[in-house]
C-alpha positions as CSV (number, residue, x, y, z in Angstrom):
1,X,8.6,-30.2,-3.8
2,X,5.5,-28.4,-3.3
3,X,2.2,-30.3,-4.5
4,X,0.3,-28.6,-8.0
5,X,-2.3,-25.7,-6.6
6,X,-6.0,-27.6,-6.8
7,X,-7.4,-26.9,-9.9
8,X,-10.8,-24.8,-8.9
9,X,-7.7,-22.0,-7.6
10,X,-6.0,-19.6,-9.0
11,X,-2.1,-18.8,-7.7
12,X,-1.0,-15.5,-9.4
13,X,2.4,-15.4,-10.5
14,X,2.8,-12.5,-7.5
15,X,6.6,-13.3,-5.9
16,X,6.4,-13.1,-2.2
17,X,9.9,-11.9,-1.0
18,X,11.7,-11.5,2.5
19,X,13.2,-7.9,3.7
20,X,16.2,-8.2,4.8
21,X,15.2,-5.9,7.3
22,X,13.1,-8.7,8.6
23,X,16.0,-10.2,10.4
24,X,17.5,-7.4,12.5
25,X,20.0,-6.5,14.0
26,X,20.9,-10.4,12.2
27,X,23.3,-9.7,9.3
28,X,22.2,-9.8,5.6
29,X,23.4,-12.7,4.9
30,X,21.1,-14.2,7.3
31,X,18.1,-13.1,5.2
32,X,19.4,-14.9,2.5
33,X,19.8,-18.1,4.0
34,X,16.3,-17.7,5.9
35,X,14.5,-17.1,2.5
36,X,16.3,-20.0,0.8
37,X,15.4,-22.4,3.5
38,X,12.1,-21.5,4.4
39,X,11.2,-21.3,-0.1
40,X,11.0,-17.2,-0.8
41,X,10.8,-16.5,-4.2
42,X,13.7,-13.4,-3.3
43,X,14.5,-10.5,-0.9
44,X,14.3,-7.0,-0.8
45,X,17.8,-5.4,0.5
46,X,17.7,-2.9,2.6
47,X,20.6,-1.0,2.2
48,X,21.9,0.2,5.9
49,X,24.6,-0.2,8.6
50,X,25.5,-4.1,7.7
51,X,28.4,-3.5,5.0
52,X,27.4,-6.2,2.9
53,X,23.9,-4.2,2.5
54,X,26.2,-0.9,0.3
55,X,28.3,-3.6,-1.2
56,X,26.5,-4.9,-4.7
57,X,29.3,-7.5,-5.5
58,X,29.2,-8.7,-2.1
59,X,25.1,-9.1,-2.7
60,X,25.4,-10.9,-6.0
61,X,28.1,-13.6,-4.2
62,X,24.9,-14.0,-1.8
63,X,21.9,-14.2,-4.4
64,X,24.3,-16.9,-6.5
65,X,25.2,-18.8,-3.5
66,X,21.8,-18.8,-2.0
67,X,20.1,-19.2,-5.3
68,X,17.9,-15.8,-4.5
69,X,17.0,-13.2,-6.5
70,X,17.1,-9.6,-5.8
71,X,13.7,-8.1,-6.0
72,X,13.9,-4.9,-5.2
73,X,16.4,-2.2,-3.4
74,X,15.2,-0.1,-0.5
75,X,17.3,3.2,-0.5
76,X,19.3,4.1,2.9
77,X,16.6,6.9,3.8
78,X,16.1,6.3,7.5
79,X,17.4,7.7,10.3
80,X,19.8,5.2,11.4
81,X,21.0,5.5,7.5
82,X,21.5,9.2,7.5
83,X,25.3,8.6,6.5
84,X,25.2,5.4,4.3
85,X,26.4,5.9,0.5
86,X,27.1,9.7,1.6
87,X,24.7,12.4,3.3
88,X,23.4,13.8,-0.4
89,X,19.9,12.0,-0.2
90,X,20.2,12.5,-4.3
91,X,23.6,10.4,-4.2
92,X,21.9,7.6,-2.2
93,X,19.0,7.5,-5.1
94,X,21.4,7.1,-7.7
95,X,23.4,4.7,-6.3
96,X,19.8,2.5,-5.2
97,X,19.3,2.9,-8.7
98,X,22.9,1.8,-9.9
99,X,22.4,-1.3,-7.9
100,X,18.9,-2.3,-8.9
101,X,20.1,-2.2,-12.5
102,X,23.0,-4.3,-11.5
103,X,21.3,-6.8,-9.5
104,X,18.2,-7.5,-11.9
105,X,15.8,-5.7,-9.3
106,X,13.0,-3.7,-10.4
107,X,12.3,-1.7,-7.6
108,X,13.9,0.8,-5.4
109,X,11.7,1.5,-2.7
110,X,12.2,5.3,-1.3
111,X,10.9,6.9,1.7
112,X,9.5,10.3,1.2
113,X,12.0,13.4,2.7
114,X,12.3,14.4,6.5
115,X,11.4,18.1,7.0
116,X,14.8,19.4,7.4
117,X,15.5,18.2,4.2
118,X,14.2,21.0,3.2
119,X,16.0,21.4,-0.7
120,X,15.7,18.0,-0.9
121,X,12.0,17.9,-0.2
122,X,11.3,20.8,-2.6
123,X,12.7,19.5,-5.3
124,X,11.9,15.6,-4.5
125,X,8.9,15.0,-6.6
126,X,9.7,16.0,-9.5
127,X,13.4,14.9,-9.0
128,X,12.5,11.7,-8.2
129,X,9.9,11.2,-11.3
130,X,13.4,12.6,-13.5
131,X,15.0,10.0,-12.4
132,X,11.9,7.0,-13.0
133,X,12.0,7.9,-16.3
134,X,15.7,7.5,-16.8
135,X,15.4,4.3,-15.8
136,X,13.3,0.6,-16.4
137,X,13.9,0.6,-12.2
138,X,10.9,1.7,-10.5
139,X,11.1,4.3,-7.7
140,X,8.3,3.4,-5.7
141,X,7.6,6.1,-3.1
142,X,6.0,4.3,0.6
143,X,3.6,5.8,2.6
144,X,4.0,6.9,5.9
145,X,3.1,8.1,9.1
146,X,2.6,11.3,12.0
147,X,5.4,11.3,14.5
148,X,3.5,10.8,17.7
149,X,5.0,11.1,21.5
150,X,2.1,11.0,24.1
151,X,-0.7,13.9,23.0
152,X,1.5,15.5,20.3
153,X,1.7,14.9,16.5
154,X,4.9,15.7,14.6
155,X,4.5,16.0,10.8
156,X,7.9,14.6,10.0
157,X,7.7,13.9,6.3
158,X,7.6,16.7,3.5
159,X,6.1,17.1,1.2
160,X,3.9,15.1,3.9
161,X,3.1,11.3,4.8
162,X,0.4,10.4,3.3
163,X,2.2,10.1,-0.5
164,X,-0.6,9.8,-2.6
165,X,-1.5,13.7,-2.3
166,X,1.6,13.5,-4.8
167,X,2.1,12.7,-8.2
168,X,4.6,9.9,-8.0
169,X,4.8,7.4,-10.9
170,X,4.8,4.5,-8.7
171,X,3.7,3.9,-4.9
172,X,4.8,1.0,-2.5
173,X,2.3,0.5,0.1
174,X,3.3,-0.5,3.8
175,X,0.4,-1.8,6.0
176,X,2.2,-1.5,9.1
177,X,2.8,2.5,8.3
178,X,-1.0,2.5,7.4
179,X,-2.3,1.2,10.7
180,X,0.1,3.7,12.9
181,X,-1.2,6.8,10.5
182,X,-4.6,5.9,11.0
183,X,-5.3,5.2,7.7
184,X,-7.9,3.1,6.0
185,X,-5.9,0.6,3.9
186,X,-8.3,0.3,1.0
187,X,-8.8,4.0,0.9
188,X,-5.1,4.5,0.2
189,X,-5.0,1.3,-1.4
190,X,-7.7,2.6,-4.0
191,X,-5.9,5.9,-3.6
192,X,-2.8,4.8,-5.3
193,X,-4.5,2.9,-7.9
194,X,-2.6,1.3,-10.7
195,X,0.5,3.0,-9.4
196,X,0.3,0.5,-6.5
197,X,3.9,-1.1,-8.1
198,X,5.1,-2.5,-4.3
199,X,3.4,-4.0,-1.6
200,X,5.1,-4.4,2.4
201,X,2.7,-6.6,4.3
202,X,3.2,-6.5,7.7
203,X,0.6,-6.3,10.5
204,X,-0.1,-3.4,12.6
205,X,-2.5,-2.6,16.2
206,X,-3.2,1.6,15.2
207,X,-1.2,1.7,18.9
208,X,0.5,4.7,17.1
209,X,4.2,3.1,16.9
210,X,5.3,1.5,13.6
211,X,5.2,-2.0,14.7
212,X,5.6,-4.6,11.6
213,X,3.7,-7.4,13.2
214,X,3.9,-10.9,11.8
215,X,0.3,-10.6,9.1
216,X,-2.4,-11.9,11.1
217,X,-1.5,-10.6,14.3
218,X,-2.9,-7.0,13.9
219,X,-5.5,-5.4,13.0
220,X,-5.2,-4.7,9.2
221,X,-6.9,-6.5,6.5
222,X,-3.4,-8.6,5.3
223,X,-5.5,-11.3,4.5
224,X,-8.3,-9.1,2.7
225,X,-5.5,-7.3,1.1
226,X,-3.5,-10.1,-0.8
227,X,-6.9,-11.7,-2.1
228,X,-8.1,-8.3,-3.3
229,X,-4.3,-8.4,-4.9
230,X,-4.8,-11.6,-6.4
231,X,-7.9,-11.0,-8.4
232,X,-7.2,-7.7,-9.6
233,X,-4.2,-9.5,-11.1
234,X,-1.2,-7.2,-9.2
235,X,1.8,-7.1,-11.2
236,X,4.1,-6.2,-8.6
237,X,6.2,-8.2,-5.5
238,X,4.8,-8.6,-1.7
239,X,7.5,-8.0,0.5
240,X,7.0,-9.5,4.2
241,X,8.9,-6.9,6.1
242,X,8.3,-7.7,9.7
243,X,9.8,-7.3,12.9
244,X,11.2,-10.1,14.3
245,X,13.6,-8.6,17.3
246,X,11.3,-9.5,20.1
247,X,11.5,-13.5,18.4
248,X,13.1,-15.9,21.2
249,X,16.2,-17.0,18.8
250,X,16.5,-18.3,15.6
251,X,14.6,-20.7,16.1
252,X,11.4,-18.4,17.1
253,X,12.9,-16.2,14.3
254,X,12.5,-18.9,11.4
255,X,9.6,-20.4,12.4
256,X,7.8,-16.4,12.7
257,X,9.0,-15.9,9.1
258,X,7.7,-19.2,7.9
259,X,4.3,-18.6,9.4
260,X,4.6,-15.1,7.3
261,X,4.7,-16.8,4.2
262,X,2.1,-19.4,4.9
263,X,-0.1,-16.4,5.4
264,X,0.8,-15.0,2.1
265,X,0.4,-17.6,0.0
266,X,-2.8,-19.0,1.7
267,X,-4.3,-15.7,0.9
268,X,-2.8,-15.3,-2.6
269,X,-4.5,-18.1,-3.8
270,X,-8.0,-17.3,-5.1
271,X,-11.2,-19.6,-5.8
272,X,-11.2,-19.5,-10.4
273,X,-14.0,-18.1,-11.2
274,X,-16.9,-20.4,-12.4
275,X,-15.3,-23.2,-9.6
């Protein structure tokens, strides 16, 4: 059991979770044993190639087993996912939705559309703030980032990357995606304003490829970031969605996403004002 916070700081009631994304090409299940073991308050699925990820019964046997909650849902919008839950990108929305409601999460995270989604991208913001109001699940649309390949830039998202040109109801912010657009974090960070609903803290180098570095590692202001979070009195989760693939085992593995949420929490905790 963890000791009680000192008093002269304050520890926001923020829920730091683990992606299960964190732990690939490990299988689901092996995010929810690392986020049991290592004290995660819950993990955000992301919904892909691993059948238990599209299988919500299959994910409720792991949350009661493991004794962790579902946060939040991240909807099979990436390339590898092009054919999970169907190839309608509307379809996959609904069925995020479906299991958020069913899993007690209250966020599905949702990429904006690729360019040759071209119907789908037309009609995506005001189809996807339909379906937010239909609905106490949040659909919190992610910023993200130029294709790049050597002097070339690919604008591969429409109705572009950078979401908060958009009137979305709710925005997740991924630092990772911030540092390989270029972006400053607290401009978009100030951009999004109280729709900031979602938060993906992983590090980042501006190298130009979407790296997901343990926080601390990079070059974005994690740290700055989760205190800024913490006074302003965030209401939403911190997910630590961080590449772990070039870990040397498990054992590298565990011990990367144990220093992840050391960082977290170390910088979620704020000196009380007046202390």
């Amino acid at each position: 059991m963890l000791p009680p916070p000192h008093p002269a700081l304050h520890v926001p009631d923020t829920k730091v979770a683990l992606s299960t994304a964190s732990v690939y090409p490990s299988t689901t299940e092996t995010a929810f044993e690392l986020a049991a073991r290592l004290g995660y308050d819950g993990v955000e699925v992301m919904v892909w190639n691993d059948p238990v990820s599209q299988d919500v019964d299959a994910l409720r046997r792991l949350s009661d087993a493991y004794g962790v909650p579902i946060l939040a849902v991240h909807a099979p919008c990436l390339l590898i996912t092009q054919r999970v839950w169907g190839s309608d990108p509307w379809t996959k929305l609904v069925r995020a939705r479906r299991a958020a409601e069913r899993l007690g999460a209250d966020t599905v995270v949702v990429h904006p559309p690729f360019r040759w989604q071209r119907q789908y991208a037309k009609e995506f913001v005001a189809g996807v703030n339909r379906m937010a109001g239909e609905t106490d699940v949040r659909f919190a649309v992610e910023n993200m980032y130029p294709w790049r390949y050597r002097d070339r830039e690919v604008l591969a998202y429409a109705p572009g990357w950078d979401v908060t040109d958009e009137e979305y109801r709710h925005f997740t912010v991924d630092l990772s995606h911030a540092a390989t657009s270029r972006t400053d974090a607290f401009e978009l960070v100030d951009r999004m304003g109280d729709r900031l609903a979602h938060v993906h803290l992983a590090d980042g180098s501006g190298s130009g490829k979407d790296e997901h570095l343990i926080p601390g590692r990079g070059k974005q202001p994690c740290a700055q970031l989760l205190e800024r979070l913490a006074r302003t009195g965030f209401q939403g989760h911190v997910v630590l969605e961080v590449n772990t693939r070039k870990s040397g085992g498990a054992e590298e593995r565990e011990a990367d996403l144990a220093e992840a949420l050391a960082f977290t929490r170390l910088h979620l905790a704020t000196v009380r004002p007046g202390s």
